[in-house]
C-alpha positions in Angstrom: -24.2 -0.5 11.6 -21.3 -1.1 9.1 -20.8 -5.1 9.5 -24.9 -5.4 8.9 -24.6 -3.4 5.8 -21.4 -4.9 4.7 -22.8 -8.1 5.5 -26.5 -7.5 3.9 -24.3 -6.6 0.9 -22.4 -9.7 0.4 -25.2 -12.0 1.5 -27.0 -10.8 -2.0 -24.1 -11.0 -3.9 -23.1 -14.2 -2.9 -26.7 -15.5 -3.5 -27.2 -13.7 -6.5 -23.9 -15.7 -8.0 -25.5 -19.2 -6.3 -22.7 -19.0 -3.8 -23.4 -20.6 0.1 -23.5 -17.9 2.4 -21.7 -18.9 5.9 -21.6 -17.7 9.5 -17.6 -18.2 9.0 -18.1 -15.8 5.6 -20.0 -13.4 7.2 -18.0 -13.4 10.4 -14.8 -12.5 8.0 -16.8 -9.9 5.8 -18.1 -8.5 9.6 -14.5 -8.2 11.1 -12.9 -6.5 7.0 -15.8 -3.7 7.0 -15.3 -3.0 10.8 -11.7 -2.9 10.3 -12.2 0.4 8.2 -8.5 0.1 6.6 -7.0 -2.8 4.5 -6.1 -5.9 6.3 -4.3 -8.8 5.7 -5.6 -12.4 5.9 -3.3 -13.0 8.6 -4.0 -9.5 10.1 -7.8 -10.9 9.7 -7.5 -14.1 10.9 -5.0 -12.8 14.0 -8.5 -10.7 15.3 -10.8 -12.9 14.7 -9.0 -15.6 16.8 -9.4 -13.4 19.9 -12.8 -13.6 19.8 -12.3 -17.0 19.6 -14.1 -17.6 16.0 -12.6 -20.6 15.1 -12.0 -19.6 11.9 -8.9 -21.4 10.1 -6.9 -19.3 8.0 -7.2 -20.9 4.5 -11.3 -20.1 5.1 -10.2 -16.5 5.7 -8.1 -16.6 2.5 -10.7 -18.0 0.1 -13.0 -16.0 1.7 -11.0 -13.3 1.0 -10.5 -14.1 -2.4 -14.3 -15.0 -3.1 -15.4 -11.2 -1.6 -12.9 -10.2 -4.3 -14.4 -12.2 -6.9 -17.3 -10.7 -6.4 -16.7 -6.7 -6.1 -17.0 -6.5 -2.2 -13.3 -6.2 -1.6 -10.5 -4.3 -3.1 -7.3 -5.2 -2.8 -3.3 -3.9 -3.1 -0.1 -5.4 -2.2 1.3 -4.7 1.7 4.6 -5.7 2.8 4.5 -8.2 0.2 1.3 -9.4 0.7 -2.0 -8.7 -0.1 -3.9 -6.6 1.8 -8.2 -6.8 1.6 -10.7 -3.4 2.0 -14.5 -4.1 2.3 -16.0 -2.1 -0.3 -19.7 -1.4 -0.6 -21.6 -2.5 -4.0 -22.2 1.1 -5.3 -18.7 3.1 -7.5 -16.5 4.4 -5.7 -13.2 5.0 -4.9 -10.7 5.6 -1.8 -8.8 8.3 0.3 -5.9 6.7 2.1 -4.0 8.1 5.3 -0.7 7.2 4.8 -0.3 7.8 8.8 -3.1 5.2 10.3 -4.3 3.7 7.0 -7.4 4.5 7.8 -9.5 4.9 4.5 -12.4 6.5 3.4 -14.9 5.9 0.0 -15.3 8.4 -2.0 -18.1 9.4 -4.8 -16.8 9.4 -7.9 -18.9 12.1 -9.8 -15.8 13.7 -11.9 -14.7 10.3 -13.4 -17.5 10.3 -16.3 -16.0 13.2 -17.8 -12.5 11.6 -17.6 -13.1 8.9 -19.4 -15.2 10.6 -22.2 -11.9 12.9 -22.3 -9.9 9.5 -22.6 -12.0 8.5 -25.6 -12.2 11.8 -27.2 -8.4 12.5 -26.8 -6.8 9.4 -26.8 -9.1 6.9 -28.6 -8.9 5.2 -25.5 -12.0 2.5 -24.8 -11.9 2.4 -20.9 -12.7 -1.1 -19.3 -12.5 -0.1 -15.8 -10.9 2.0 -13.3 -9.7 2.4 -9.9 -8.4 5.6 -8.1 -6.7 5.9 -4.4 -5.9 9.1 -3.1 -3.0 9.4 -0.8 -2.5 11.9 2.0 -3.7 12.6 5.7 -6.9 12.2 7.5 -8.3 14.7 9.7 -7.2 13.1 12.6 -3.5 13.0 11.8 -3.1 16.3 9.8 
């Protein structure tokens, strides 16, 4: 249920940006939502060679990098590389475990009144924003 979603996702952002949409794209954007924690290209391309894609890993990295481009994957620095996490079109933001790295979304109801605080308070014009939470998950508290 997750790679069709995730993949029904980026197939209209890709069209709606006039960008091909690929079975090697979709493949990739399949294998980062099921993966349900951030993943390196490597990490990436290391799976999908078991099921004997066929994928080369520069189309995993600009693939990578094109799902960033266009909002459907966050990304942060991992052992000194970057590490990719399909996220879905709508706001939101992530809980982390810090034991499995599994990660959740999370609705982000609250941050409205942050960032009217931030502009009251500070005089601050907020652009954007991203928030991780860090801790366990059910599983390994």
């Amino acid at each position: 249920m997750v790679k069709e979603v995730a993949a029904q996702a980026v197939r209209a952002a890709l069209a709606g940006r006039s960008q091909r949409v690929t079975k090697q794209r979709l493949a990739i954007v399949e294998e980062l939502a099921a993966a349900g924690r951030y993943a390196t290209a490597k990490q990436l391309h290391e799976r999908l060679t078991r099921k004997r894609s066929g994928i080369g890993l520069a189309t995993v990295y600009r693939t990578l990098e094109t799902l960033q481009s266009i909002g459907a994957a966050s990304t942060r620095t991992q052992g000194g590389e970057n590490a990719y996490l399909f996220c879905p079109p709508e706001h939101h933001h992530h809980a982390v475990c810090t034991k499995c790295g599994k990660v959740e979304d999370v609705p982000c109801r609250a941050i409205g009144r942050i960032v009217r605080d931030l502009t009251a308070d500070l005089r601050f014009k907020t652009m954007q924003h991203r928030l991780e939470f860090f801790g366990l998950c059910d599983r390994c508290s």
